[in-house]
N, C-alpha and C positions, 0 to 999 in steps of 0.2 A: 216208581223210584226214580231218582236223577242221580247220573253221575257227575261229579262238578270237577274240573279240573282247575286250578290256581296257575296262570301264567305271564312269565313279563321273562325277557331276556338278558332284564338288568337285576344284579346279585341287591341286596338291603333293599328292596323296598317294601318288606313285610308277608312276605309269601307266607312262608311256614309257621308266623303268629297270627296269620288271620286263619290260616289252614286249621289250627288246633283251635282257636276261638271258636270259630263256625262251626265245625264237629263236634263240639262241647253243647254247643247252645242249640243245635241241632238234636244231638242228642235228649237234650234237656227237653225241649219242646215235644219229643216225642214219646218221654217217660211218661207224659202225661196223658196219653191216649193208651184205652187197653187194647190189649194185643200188639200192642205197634214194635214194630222192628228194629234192630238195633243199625249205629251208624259207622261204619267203617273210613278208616284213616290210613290212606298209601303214602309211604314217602318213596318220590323215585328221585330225590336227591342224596347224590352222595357223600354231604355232609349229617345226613340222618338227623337234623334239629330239630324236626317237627317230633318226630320218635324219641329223640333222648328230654326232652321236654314232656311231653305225654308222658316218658315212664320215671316223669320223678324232677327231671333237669340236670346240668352238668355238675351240683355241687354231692350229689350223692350216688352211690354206684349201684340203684336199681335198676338203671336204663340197659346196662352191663351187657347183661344175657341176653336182653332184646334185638343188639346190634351186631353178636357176637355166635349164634346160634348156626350149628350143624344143617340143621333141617330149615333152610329158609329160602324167602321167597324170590330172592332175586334167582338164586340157583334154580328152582322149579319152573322160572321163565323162562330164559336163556336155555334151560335143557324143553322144551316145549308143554311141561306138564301142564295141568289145570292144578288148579287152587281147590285149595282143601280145608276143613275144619284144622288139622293139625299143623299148621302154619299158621294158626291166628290167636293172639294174645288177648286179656282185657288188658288196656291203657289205664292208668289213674285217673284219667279226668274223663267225667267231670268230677271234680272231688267231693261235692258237696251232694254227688249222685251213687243209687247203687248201681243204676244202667251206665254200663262204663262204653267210652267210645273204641271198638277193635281196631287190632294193631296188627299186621302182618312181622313174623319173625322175620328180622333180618341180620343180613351178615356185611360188614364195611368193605371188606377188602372183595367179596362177590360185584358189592355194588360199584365199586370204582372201575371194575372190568364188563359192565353189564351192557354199555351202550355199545362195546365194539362186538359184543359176544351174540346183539340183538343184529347187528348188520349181518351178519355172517348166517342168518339164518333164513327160510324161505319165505314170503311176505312180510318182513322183520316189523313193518309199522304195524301190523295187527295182533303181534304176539301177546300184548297187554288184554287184546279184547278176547282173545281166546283163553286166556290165562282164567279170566276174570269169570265166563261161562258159565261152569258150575257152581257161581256162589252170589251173582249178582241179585238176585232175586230174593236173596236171604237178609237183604239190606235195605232199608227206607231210600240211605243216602249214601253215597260213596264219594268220600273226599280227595284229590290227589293232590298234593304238594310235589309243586315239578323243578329242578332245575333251572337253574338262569340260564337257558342257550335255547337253541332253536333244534338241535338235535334229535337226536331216535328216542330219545327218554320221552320229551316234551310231544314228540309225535305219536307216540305210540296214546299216551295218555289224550290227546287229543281224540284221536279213531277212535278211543275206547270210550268218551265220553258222551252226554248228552246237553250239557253248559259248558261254557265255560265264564271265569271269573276272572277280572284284570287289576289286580293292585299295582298304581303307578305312583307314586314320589312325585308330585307336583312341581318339576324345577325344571329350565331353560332347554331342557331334551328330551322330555318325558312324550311330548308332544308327537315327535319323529318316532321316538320307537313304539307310542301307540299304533302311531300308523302303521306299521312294521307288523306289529304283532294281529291285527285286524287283515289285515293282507294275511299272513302266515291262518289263522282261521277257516279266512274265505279261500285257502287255495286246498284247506282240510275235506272244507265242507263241498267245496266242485270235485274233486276228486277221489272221494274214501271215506266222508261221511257227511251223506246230506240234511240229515237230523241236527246236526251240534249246531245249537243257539248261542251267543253271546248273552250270559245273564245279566251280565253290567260293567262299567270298570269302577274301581273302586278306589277313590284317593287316599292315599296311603302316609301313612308321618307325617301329617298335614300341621304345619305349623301357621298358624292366625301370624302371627307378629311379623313375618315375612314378606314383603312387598310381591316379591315371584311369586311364591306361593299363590299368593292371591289374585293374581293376574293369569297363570295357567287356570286355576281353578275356571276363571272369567273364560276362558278360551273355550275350556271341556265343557263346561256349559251350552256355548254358544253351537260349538261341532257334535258334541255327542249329547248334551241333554237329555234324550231322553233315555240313556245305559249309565247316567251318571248316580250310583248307589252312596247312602251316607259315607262320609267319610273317616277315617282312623286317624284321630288326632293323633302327634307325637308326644304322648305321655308318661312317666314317669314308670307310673304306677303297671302300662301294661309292660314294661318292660321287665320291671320288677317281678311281675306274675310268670314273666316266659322262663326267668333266669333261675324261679322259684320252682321251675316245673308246674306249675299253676294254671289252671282255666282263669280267664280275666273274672268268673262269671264267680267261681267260690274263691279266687283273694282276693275281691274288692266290697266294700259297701254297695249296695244296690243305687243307695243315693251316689254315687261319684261318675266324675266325669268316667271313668275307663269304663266301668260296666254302662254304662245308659251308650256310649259309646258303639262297644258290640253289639249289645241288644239291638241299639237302631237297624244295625247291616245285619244282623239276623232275623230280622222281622220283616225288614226290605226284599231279604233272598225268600224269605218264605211266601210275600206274596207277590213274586215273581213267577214262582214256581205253582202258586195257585192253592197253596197247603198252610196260609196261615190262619 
């Protein structure tokens, strides 16, 4: 199994839509082997959009209870429990699947107090991986959707991983805070996990018609090459899937740019990973 975490310290560049794609399509890839395991989806951001997306999107209020729930997982961290069957939901997506991708319950107002609530506790950066203990194993894939910062959230999801994943926005600064975020890894991996690989960075809203664009692209090419995963163009259509609560993978035509689009970076992560 891998756990993959989603990371960049900068807010829009597509975290929590490539988060829900990938575990969509993850999942998908995996309905097709018997016996195979289902795929789990953490948001440890506190705007919950990979979650309210997964359970529907912001136009209809199924997401409701998922974000809003008594018994949930930000609270079972922060109080040092382990993770349990009864803290985890099916997601709607993928939609066009009956293997749905799991959703840990959560709670908004838990989660906006979680990163002070994780400092305050004893090894606070590994309380994700202890959390996570009793149920990792019950998962092919574990996806994390992290917060824009550099933070206890993002660190903790780090330690607790075994990839990580880098969506960057290809524009005039993308470059520096790669660097940044590659540092922030390698100080994960010298100190508190020497296992976490770099699975790729992933150019994210990628717009062709762009001159920058196209000239960072040239850049990451030349410096990172070879962690440079297909790209996520800036399209319409995946937009419309996120805002539809939608997998890109069951509201699009097979033939269109958005699905051949994820497919690519789902097929790229899988044989990264050695499982395609």
């Amino acid at each position: 199994m891998a756990i993959i975490s989603l990371i960049n310290r900068k807010g829009g560049v597509g975290k929590s839509t490539i988060s829900i794609n990938l575990a969509a399509g993850l999942a998908t890839h995996g309905s097709r082997k018997p016996g195979s395991k289902p795929v789990l989806l953490i948001d440890m951001d506190d705007q919950l959009s990979a979650t309210i997306t997964a359970m529907g999107g912001g136009f209809d209020d199924k997401f409701i209870p998922a974000i809003t729930a008594e018994n949930n997982y930000p609270q079972a961290l922060e109080n040092g429990y382990g993770a349990s069957e009864s803290l985890i939901v099916d997601s709607l997506i993928p939609r066009n699947r009956s293997e749905k991708v799991k959703l840990f319950r959560t709670n908004k107002a838990r989660m906006e107090s979680l990163e002070a609530a994780l400092k305050g506790r004893e090894d606070p950066a590994f309380q994700l991986t202890y959390f996570l203990e009793p149920i990792r194993d019950d998962y092919s894939y574990i996806i994390i959707d992290n917060p824009p910062s550099a933070g206890m959230l993002p660190m903790n999801s780090l330690v607790a991983s075994s990839h990580v994943l880098i969506p960057i926005e290809p524009d005039g600064l993308s470059l520096i805070g790669l660097a940044d975020i590659l540092r922030m890894v390698e100080n994960v991996r010298k100190t508190t996990n020497p296992d976490l690989e770099v699975l790729g960075i992933i150019p994210s809203r990628y717009r062709m018609i762009r001159r920058q664009s196209r000239d960072v692209i040239e850049d990451m090419e030349r410096m990172y090459g070879h962690l440079l995963l297909p790209y996520v163009k800036d399209l319409a259509d995946i937009s419309a899937a996120t805002t539809a609560g939608y997998d890109v993978f069951s509201f699009c035509p097979e033939k269109s740019q958005a699905y051949r689009c994820l497919s690519n970076l789902v097929d790229a992560v899988l044989g990264k990973l050695g499982a395609a």
